[in-house]
N, C-alpha and C positions, 0 to 999 in steps of 0.2 A: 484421576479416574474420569473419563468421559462416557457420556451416552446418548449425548444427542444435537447436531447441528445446530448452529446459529442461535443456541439459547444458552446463555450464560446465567448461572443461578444466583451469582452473585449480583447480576443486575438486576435480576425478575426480583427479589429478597431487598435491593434497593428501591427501587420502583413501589414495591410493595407499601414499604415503608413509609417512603414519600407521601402514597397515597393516601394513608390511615394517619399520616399527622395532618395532612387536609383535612381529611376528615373530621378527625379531631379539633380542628379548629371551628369548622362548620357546625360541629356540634355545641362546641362552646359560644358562639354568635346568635345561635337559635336560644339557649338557656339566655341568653342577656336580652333577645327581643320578649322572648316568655316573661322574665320577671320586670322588663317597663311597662308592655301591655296589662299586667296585673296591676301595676302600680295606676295605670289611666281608667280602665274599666273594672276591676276588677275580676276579671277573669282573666286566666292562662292562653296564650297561644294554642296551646294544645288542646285545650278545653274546646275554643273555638275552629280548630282542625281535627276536630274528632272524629272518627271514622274512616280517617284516612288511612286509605296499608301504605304504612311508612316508615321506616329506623326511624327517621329522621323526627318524625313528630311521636317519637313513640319516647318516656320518659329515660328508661334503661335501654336504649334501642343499640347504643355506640356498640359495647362488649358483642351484641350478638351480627352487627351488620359486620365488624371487620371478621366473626369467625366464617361467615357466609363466602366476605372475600377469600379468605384462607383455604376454604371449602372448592372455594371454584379455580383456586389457584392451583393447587393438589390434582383437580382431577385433571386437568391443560395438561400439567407434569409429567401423570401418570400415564396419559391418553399418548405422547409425544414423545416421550422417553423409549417408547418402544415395551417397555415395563408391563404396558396391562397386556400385550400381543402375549407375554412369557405366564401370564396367569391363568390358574383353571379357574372355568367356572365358578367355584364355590370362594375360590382366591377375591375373584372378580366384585360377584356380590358382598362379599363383607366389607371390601373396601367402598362401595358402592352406597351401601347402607349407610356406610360410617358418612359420607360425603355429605348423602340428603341431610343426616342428622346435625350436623356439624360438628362432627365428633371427631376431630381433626386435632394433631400437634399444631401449637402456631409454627407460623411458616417462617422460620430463623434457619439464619445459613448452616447452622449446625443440625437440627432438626429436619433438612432437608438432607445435608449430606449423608448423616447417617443412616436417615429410614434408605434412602435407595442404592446406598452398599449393601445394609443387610437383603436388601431385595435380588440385588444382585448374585446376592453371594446363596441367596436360598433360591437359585435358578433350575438346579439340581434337582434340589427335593421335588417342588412346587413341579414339575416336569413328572415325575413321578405320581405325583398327588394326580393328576391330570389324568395320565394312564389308567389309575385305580379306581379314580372317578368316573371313567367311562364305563369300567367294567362293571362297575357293583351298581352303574345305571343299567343293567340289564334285567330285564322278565325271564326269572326261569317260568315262568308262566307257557311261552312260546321254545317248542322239545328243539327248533334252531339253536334255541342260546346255550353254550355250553356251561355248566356252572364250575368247571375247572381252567376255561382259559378261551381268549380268541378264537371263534371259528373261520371256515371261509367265508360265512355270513352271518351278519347280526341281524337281529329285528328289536327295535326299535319304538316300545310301546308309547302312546299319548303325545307322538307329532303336532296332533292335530286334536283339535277339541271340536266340541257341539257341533258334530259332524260335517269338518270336515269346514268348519266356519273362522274359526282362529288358528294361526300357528303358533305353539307354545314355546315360548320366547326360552326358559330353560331347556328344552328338549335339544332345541338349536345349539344350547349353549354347550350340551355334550358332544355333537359334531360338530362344534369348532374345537373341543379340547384332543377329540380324535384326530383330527385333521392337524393339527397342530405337533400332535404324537409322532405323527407317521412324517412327516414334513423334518421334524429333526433327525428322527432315528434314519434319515434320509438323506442326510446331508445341506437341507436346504434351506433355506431362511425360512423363519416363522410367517406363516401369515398373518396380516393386522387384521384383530377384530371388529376393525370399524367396515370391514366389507365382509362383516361374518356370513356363516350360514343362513342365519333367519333373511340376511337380505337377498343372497341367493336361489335359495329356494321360493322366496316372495316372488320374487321377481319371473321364477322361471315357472311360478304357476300363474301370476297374471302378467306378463310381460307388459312394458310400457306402449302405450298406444301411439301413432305416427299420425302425417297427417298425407292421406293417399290423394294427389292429382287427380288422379284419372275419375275415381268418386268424388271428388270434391269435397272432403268431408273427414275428419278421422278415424282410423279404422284400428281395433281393440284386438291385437294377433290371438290365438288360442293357444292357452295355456299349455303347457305341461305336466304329466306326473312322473317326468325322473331329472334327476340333476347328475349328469354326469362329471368328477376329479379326476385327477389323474393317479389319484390314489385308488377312489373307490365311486361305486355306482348308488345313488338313494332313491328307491322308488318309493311311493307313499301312497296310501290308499285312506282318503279320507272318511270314507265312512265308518272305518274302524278305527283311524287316528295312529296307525302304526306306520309306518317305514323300514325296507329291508335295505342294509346297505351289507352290497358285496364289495368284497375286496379286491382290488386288481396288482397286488403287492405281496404273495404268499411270503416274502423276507422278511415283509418289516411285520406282520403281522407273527410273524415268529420272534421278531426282534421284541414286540411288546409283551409276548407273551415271558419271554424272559425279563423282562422289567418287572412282573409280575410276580415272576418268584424270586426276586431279587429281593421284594417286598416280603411277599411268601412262602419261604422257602417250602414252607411243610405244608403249605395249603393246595399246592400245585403238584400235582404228579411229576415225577422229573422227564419224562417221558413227552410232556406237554410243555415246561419250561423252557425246553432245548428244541431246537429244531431236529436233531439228529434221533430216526428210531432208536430204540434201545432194546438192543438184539434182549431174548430172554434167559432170565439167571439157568447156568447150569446146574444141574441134580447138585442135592449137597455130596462131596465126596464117601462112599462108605468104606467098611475096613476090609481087608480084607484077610481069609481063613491063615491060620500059621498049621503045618503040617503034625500030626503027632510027633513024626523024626526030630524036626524042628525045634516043637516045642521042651524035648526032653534032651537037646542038646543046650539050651536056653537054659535049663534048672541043674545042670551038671556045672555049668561056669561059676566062677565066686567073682563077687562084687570086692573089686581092694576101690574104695576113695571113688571118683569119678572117672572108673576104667573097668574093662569086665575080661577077666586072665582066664585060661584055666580051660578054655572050648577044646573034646576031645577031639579026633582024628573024623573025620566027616567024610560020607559022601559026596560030590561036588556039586549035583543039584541041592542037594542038602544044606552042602556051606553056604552055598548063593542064596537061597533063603533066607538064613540066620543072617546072612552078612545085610542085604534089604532089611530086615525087622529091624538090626541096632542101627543101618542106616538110619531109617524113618524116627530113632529116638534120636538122633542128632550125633550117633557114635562113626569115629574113622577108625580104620585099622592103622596101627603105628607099628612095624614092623622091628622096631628098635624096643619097645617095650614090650614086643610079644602081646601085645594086648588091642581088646578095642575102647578109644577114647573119645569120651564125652565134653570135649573142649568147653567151659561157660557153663556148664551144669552142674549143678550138687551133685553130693552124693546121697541127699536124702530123695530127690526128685528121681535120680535112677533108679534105686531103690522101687520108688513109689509105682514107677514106671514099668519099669519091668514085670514087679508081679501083677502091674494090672494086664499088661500082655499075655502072661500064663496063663491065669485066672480068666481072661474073657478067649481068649485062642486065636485073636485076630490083631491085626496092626492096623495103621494108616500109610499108605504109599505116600510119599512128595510129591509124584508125578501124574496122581490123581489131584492133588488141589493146585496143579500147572506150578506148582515151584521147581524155580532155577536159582541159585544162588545167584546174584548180580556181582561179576567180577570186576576188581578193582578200578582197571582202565574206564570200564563202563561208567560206574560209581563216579570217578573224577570230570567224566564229561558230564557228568545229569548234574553236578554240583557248579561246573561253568557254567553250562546253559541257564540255570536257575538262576542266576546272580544276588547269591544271599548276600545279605547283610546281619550281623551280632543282633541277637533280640527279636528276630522273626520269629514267629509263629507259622512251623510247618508240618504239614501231614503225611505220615507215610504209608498209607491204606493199607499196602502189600507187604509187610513187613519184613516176612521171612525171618532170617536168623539176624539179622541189622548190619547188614550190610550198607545199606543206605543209611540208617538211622544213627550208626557211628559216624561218619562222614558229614553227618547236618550236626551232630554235637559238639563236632570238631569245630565246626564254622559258626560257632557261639547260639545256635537257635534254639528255641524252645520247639521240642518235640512233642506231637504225639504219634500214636503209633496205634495201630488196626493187625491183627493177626489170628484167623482162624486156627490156624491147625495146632494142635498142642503141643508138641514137644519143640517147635518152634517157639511157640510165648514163653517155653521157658528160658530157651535161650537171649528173650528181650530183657527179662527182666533184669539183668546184670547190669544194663548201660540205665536205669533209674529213671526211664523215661514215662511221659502218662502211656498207658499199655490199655489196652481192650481186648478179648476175646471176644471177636464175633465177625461176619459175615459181613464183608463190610456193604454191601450192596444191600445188604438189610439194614445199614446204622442210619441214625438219624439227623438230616444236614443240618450242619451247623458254619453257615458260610462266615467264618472269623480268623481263617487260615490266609497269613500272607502268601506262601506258596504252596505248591505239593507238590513231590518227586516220590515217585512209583516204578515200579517194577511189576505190572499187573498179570497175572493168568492169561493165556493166547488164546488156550483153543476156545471154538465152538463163537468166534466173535466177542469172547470175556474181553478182551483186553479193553475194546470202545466203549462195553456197557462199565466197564471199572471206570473208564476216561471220562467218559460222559457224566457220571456219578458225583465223582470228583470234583469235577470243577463246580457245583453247587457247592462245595466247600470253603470257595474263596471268596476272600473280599473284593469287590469291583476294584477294578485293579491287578486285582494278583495275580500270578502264573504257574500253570501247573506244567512239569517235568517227565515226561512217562517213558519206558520202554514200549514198543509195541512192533505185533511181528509183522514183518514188512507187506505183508499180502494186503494191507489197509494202504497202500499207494497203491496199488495197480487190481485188485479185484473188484469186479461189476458186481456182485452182491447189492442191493438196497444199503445195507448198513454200514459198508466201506467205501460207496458214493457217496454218501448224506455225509460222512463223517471229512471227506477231503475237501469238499462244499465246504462244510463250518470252520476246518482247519486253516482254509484258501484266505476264509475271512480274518479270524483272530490270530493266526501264528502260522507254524510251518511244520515239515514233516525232514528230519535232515536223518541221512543214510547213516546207519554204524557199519565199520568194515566186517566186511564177511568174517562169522567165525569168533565174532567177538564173544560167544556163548558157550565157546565148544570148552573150555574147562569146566564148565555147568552143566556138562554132556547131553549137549543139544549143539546143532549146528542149522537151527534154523535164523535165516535173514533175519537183521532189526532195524528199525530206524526210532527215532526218538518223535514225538510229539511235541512242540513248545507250544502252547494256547496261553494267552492273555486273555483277563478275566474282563467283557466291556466294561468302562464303568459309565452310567449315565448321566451322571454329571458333565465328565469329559467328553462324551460325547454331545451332549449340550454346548458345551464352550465353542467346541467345534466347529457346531452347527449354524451356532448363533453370531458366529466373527460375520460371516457373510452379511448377517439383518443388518445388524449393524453399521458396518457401513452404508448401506442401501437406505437406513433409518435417521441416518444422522446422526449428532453428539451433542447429549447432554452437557459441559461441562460442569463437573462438582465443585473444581477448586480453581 
């Protein structure tokens, strides 16, 4: 493993070594001159160099002067390595602390290697820490700061102290962890903090003085009060000690804000997590009336097992009613058994079902809660696209009758499963999988899902807000599967822009052939969504190959 040019640790670890058995020696030379002067005048060397700030003359001095060394070797390390560029703030200062104190490992080839793998390998987090650190440096004090996520503009309390007299050397150290944010989530190499913000800002409020000809004499240019990035703009008003910095990046400042619910999932609106609006949830479905005719052609049928025989001679608006009500309980007509059947149901749940039908006078339509059965073909492509593997952990939001949910059991995953409507859950229950009853745009994210493949509700823009939902369900990394109706490639709406926006970035939008739905009897266009979940780690790695080279190479081994 390398990380940094022209410094070999094995030699600086040499070197080091060398240096502290000199030492060691020097210090054993001075105990032999100490105890012959004691022996001629009776008194110590040191007695007679008293007062001096020195290891050297100091009696235990050895232990503490080589951890000083150690101390100052660590910080070169960390300073050069590129390592402390990758630290937040509060990362920064601990280490920092630890240095002045000399609370330091000794500095052994092993001890070295190790701390800056794990440093290495905790690039990720500590990137994230960073993020969060900027954030929870915010004043809800000032109605700018939003206390749910990134706005267009921050303000920036206590830049500045005793009006406008000091620059607060932490405050700086939050816009270099923002700057350092945006910088990744950017593709770009890290900035070093050895040219951080407090020096920028210094500088660009008392710029360095020149020496002018033409006066003969030096001349001190006039300051500034903004420091323009190419990220973002920091204005500063010393009398109050605050600074507003705008953003000139509405992407990555979305980009952060989803690092954010990455962290928090349930502390952040999802609406603010994501860059994409999130159209609003549909009315809940209600039921609708069953006709008197209806209902006393329903109480004349006999219930044999999980099939309903026995329906008299009907009017034809009549029958079409009845025939929607045992639809909506999950029943088909079988024309070979004279009957309608309830394929995967009890017969204690039709039972249950039915007289709860009579008894209240109304049903539930399918095609009030946008359900289309996902036909097979379909189903086999959303299980490609996915590219499961045995032992996944995958979500199927939209459940329906499990359609999808068979098809991921097949391919060895652990299921769970989301399904409002009722006589649908019951047909989940059969395949053994975790099951919910509820709304799922009302359920509570729990992003630990390797993938999700969904069949989501269309109208009214449901499909995007089910999409968008969604993917707060996975882990950085994952990818989610969705059906969705093709008008989100080509309709100007706000929420089917934003949505090809975010798809352009994480995945794609690939066409299903026309008609792929019409045995679901619907023949609207589909295409499928595939979105990849960012992960910010990987995006870190990414980011950071560029420094890297630019940084040089530590070598470890």
């Amino acid at each position: 493993m390398e990380l940094i040019k022209s410094i070999s640790i094995e030699n600086v670890v040499a070197k080091r070594d060398a240096a502290v058995a000199r030492l060691k020696a020097l210090f054993d030379t001075v105990n032999e001159v100490d105890g012959e002067i004691a022996g001629l005048c009776g008194s110590q060397l040191r007695s007679l160099l008293g007062g001096r700030d020195c290891r050297l003359f100091e009696r235990d001095g050895l232990p503490e002067a080589i951890r000083e060394i150690d101390s100052g070797i660590w910080a070169k390390l960390l300073l050069e390595s590129g390592i402390r560029s990758f630290m937040a703030s509060a990362d920064r200062d601990k280490w920092d602390t630890n240095i002045i104190n000399n609370d330091v490992p000794e500095l052994t080839l092993d001890n070295v290697t190790s701390t800056f793998k794990a440093l290495y390998a905790q690039r990720g987090e500590m990137f994230v820490d960073g993020v969060v650190a900027v954030f929870r440096s915010l004043s809800w004090d000032h109605k700018t700061n939003s206390p749910m996520a990134f706005g267009k503009k921050i303000i920036l309390a206590n830049l500045w102290t005793d009006k406008g007299m000091f620059l607060n050397s932490r405050r700086c150290d939050v816009l270099d962890d923002l700057l350092r944010a945006m910088c990744v989530l950017d593709g770009k190499p890290e900035p070093d903090v050895r040219n951080g913000m407090r020096n920028r800002i210094h500088l660009a409020d008392r710029p360095a003085d020149y020496w002018d000809d033409a006066l003969g004499r030096r001349v001190q240019p006039e300051g500034s009060d903004v420091l323009e990035d190419g990220y973002f703009t920091v204005k500063w008003f010393k009398k109050t000690g605050t600074a507003h910095v705008v953003f000139k990046r509405q992407d990555l400042v979305d980009k952060m804000n989803m690092v954010l619910g990455s962290r928090f999932p349930d502390a952040i609106a999802t609406d603010i997590r994501n860059p994409v609006h999130r159209p609003k949830p549909a009315p809940a479905p209600g039921k609708r009336s069953i006709s008197p005719a209806a209902l006393t052609a329903l109480r004349a049928a006999r219930q044999v097992e999980n099939r309903l025989e026995g329906l008299p001679r009907l009017d034809r608006l009549v029958y079409e009613e009845v025939a929607r009500v045992l639809s909506s309980l999950g029943g088909a007509w079988n024309s070979g058994l004279k009957a309608h059947v309830f394929e995967g149901l009890s017969a204690t749940w039709l039972e249950s079902s039915l007289r709860r039908c009579m008894r209240e006078g109304a049903y539930a339509e399918p095609d009030d809660f946008g359900f289309f059965p996902t036909p097979e073909a379909v189903v086999k492509e959303l299980i490609v696209m996915a590219e499961l593997k045995p032992g996944m952990r995958v979500l199927e939001p939209s459940a329906g009758r499990g359609a999808i949910v068979k098809a991921l059991l097949d391919e060895g995953c652990t299921v769970k499963a989301i399904e409002l409507m009722e006589s649908n859950v019951s047909h989940l229950y059969q395949f053994g999988c975790s099951l919910s009853q509820a709304d799922f745009l009302e359920t509570r994210v729990e992003p630990e899902f390797d993938a999700v493949v969904m069949n989501p509700p269309f109208s009214k823009h449901q499909d995007i807000a089910h999409v968008m939902h969604a993917v707060h369900f996975l882990k950085p990394g994952g990818r989610l599967v969705a059906v969705m109706a093709a008008g989100v490639k080509f309709n100007s709406d706000k929420y089917s822009t934003q949505f090809r926006q975010y798809v352009a970035e994480f995945g794609e939008l690939i066409d299903l052939p026309a008609g792929s739905f019409k045995e679901s009897g619907t023949m609207v266009n589909t295409v499928v969504a595939v979105i990849d979940k960012p992960d910010p780690a990987l995006q870190l790695k990414a980011a950071t190959s560029a420094a890297e080279k630019s940084q040089g190479q530590l070598a470890l081994a």
